[in-house]
N, C-alpha and C positions, 0 to 999 in steps of 0.2 A: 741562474736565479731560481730558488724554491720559496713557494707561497703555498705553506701547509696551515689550511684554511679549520683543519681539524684539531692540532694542537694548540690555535692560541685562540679559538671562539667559545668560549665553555659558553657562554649565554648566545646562542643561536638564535635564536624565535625573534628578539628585538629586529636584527638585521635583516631577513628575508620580513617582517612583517611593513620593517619599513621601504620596501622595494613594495609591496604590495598596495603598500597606501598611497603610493607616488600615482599609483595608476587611476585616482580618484582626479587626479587634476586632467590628463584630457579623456575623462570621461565626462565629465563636467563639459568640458571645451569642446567636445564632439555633442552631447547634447545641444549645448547653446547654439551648435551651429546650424543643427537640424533646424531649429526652433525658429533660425532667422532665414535660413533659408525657405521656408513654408510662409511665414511673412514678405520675404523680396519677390515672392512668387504669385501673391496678392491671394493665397485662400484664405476666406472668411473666416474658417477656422482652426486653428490649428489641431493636427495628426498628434496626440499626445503618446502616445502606442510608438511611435514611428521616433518621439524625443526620446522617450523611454528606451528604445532597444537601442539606438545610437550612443545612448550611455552604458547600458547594460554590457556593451559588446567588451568597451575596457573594463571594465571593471571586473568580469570574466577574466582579463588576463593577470590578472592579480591572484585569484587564485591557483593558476599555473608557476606564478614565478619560483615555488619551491622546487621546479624543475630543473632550471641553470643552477638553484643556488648547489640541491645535493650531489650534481654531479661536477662541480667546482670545489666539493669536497673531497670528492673522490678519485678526481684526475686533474692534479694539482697542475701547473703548467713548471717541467722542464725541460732543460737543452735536452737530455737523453734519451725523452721520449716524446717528442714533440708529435710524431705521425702517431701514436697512440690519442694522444691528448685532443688531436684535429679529428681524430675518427668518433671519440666518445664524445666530442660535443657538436658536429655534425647530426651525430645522430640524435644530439638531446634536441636540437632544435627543428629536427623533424619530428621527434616526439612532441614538442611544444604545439607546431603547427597544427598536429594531429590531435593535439589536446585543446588548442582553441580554434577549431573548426570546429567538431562536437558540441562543446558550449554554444557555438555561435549558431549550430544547425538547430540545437535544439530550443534558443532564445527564438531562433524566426518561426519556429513551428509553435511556441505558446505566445509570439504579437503576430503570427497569420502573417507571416511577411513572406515565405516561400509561396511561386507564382504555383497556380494551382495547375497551368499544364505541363509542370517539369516534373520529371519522376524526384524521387527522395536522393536515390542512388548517384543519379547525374545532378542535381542542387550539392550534396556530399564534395560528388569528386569537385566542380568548378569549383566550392567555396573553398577546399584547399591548396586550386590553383591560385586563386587569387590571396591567399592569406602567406601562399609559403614565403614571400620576398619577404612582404612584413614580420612574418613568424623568427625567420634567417637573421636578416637586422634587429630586429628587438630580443633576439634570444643571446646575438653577441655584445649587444649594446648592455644586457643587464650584466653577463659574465665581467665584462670589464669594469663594472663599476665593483661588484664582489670583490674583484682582482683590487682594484682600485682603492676599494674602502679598508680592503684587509692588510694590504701591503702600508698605507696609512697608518692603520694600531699599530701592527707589527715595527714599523719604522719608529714610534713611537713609543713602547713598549722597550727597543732596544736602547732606544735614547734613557729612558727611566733608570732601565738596568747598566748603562754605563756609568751613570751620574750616582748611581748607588757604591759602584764599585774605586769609584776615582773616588768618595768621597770615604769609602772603609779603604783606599790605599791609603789617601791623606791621614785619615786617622789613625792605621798601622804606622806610618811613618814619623809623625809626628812624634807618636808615641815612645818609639825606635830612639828618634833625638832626644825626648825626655830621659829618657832613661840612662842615656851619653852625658847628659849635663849635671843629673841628681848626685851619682857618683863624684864626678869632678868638684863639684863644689863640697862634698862630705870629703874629700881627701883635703883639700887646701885648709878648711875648716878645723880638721881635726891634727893638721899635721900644724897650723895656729895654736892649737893649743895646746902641742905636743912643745911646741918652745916655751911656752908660759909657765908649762909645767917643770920642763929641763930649767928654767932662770929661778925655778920655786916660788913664780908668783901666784900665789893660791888663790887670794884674791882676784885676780882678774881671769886667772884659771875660770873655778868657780861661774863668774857672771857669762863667761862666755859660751860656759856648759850649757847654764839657764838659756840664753840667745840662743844656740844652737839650737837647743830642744825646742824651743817654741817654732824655729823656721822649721825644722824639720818635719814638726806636726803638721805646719800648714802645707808643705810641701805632698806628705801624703795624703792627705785630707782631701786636695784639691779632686780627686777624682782622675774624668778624661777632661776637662774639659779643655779646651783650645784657646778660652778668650774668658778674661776678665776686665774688669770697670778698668779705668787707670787707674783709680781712687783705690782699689784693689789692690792694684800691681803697684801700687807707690807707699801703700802701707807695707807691703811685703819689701820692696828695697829699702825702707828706712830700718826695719828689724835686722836686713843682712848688714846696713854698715852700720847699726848698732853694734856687731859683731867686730867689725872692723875698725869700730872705733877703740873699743877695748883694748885692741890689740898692737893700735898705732898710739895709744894713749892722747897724747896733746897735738901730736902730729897729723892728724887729720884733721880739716873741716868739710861741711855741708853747705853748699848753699840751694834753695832750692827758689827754683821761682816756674812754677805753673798759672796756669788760664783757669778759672775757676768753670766755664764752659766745658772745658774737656774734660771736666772728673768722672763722666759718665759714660764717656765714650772707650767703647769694646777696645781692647787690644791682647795682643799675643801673651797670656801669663807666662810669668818671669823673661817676659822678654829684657827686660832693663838688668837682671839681674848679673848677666855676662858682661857686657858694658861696662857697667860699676865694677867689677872682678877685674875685666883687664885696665881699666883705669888706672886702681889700685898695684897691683902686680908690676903693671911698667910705666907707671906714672910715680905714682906718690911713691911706690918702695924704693924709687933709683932716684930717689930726690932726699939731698940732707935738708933741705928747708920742712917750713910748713906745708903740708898736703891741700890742696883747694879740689875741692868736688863739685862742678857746678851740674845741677837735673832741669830741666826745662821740659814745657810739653806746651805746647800751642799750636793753634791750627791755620790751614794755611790752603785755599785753593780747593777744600773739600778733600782737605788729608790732614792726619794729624803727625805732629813733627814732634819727635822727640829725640832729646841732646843728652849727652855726658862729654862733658870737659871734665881733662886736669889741667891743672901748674907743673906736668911732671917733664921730662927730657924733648919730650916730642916723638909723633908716629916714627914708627921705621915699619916699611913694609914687612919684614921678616916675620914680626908678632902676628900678621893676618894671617899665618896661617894656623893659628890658635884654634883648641877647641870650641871656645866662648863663639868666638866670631865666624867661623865656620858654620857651626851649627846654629848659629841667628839665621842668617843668608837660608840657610836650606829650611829654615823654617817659616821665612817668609815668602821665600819659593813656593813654597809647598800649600800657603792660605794664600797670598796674593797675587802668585804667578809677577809678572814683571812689575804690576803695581804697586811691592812690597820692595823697595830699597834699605840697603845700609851704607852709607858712607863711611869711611875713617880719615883725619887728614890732619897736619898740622895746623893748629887754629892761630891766626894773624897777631893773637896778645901771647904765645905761646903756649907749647906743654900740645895735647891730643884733642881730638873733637871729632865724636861719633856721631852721627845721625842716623835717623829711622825715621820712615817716612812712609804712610799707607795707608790706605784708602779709610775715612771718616765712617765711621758707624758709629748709632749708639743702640742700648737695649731696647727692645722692644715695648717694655714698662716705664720705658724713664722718661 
């Protein structure tokens, strides 16, 4: 493990400031104690000199703490040099001790607290026999919480940068299936209209060019985006089997029946659009009757449910491995993870019945 304390702190001063200000609470709490000890003690008055330097002494060491912090900069902790690492911060925290002993020698000489028959030199050395445990302990106690506080961003920071990149995979990918399905629906479309045109019907030629063109504007128009209203995405499916109706003439119908609730709720743009395609292609086209198209969307359980049934032959596995359907699944793969289903199956009154099923949103404005 490496915890390079220099590449990810660009604002530095916050962090050692707040390691410095931490040291205001038992300086506080060493004054107070002074204070109550001089009262458990029963003097009339209290030593304010004596609460004073009792405070003064931590607070001192707040201004040392930029000592663990820059050399936790600059001897990062790893496996490969771990006996460097133990050597440069031993010795920060004999610098520490070194540095608040001085403070603390020179705090007792401006409250008179050095006994007047001990030399300076021997008061010096005892005070940094007796500070060095403390100095040793508190000098590794701050390292780890640096260690501590920074391995936290950094953990944090990576998590940011992953959710960035899984979320520009999704939308590379996404993307990737858009551009698989734009195609496919401009050949079946056009190769539509390629028979209208071979049987010389101009007219329906013609209106289907008009419907083409409009879907297709929308189509590019859309942008990136990932998600549209239903009410979005169900104006866009009625314009493609407008398309399809042209084409089937009388041989089609629509039925639709939606929840008036859900018209606002987010879902996969042109998600429906593949559905209704293979509906059509292996339902209604392999049927000499009339065509029945039924669209549904209603919610269910804090998901919302949406259907395409025909009246046509009935599923057969084989067609799932279709474009359409293929690249649904990996699209909802891809925004819902497993909360994003498709079903296909024969449905009980016959003919096909697709479902889609994924977690309820709605816009943020609506």
């Amino acid at each position: 493990m490496v915890l390079r304390l220099g590449e990810h702190t660009p604002r530095v001063t916050p962090q050692w400031l707040l390691l410095a200000g931490a040291c205001v609470v038992p300086a506080l709490l060493n004054a107070f104690t002074a204070y109550l000890s001089a009262r458990v003690a029963g003097r009339s008055t209290t030593d304010w000199s004596t609460v004073v330097f009792a405070g003064a002494i931590w607070l001192s060491f707040g201004f040392i703490t930029p000592i663990p912090y820059v050399l936790a900069r600059r001897y990062t902790l790893r496996r490969s040099g771990i006996t460097r690492f133990l050597q440069a911060h031993f010795s920060g925290a004999l610098l520490l001790c070194v540095a608040w002993t001085s403070l603390g020698v020179t705090l007792a000489l401006l409250f008179n607290r050095k006994p007047a028959y001990e030399s300076l030199a021997r008061y010096y050395l005892s005070y940094i026999l007796l500070n060095l445990p403390w100095s040793i302990f508190l000098y590794f106690a701050v390292l780890g919480s640096i260690y501590a506080f920074t391995y936290y961003r950094e953990a944090r920071e990576r998590e940011a940068q992953q959710a960035q990149l899984t979320a520009q995979l999704a939308e590379a990918r996404l993307g990737a299936l858009r551009m698989q399905m734009n195609p496919h629906f401009l050949f079946n479309s056009l190769n539509a209209i390629t028979v209208l045109v071979r049987d010389e019907n101009t007219r329906d030629a013609s209106r289907m060019l008009e419907l083409l063109s409009g879907v297709l504007r929308q189509v590019l128009q859309s942008g990136k985006r990932a998600e549209v209203t239903l009410d979005q995405e169900l104006h866009f499916t009625e314009r493609y089997l407008a398309i399809e109706q042209v084409r089937f003439s009388d041989r089609l119908q629509v039925r639709w029946s939606i929840e008036s609730e859900v018209r606002d709720v987010l879902v996969p743009e042109f998600i429906l659009q593949p559905l209704v395609e293979n509906a059509i292609r292996h339902g209604i086209s392999k049927s000499g009757e009339v065509g029945l198209i039924e669209i549904k969307a209603q919610e269910s359980d804090r998901k919302i449910l949406l259907s395409v049934r025909d009246n046509g032959p009935g599923y057969r596995p084989v067609s799932d491995a279709g474009v359409g359907l293929s690249n649904t699944r990996a699209r909802l793969a891809t925004l819902f993870q497993e909360a994003g289903q498709l079903q296909v199956a024969n449905d009980e009154r016959g003919g096909t019945l697709a479902t889609l099923s994924f977690p309820l949103r709605r816009e943020l404005n609506g």
